[in-house]
N, C-alpha and C positions, 0 to 999 in steps of 0.2 A: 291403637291401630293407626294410629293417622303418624304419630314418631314412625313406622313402617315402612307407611309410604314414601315418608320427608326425604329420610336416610339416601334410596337410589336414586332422586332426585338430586339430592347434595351430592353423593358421589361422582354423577353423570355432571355435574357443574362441576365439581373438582376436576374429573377428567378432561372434558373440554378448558379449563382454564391452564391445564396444563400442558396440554395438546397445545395450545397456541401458545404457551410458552418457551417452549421445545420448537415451534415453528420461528419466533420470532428471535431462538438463540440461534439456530440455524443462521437465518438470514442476514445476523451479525455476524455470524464465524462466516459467512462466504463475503461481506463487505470488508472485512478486517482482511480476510487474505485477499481479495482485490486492489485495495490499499498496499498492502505489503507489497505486492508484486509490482505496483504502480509506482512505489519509492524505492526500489529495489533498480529497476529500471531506470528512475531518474539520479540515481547514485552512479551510476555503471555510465551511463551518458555523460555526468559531471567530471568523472576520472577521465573520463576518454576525450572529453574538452580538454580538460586541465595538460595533461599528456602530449594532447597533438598542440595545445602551446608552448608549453616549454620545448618541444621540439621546433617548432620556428621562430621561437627567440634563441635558440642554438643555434641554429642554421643559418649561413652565411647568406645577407639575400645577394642575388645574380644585381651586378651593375652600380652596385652601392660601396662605396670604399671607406674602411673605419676610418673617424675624424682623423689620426695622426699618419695616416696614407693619403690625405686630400694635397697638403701643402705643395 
C-alpha cells in the first residue's frame, strides 16, 4: 500500500523537476537568441565602421596635397 502512495508522489516530483527544466531551457533558448541578436548587431556595426573607413582613406581630404604635389 505505501509503494501506492510513493509512486504519485514520485511522479509529481518527476513532473515538477521537469517543469523547471523546460522553464530553465526556456530561459536559455531566449538568452542565446538575445546574445545572437546582440552579435548580430555588433557585426553589422563593425562592417559599417570598417566600410565608412575605407571610404575616407579613399577620399581625397579638402586642403591636403599628396606629398609629390607639395614641392
Amino acid at each position: 500500500m505505501q509503494d501506492q502512495n510513493k509512486a504519485p508522489s514520485g511522479a509529481c516530483d518527476f513532473m515538477q523537476l521537469a517543469q523547471h527544466a523546460f522553464a530553465q531551457a526556456r530561459a536559455n533558448l531566449e538568452r542565446a537568441r538575445v546574445l545572437t541578436e546582440m552579435g548580430e548587431t555588433y557585426l553589422e556595426n563593425a562592417r559599417l565602421a570598417e566600410h565608412s573607413a575605407l571610404q575616407t582613406l579613399d577620399s581625397p581630404v579638402l586642403g591636403i596635397k599628396p606629398p609629390h604635389a607639395r614641392q
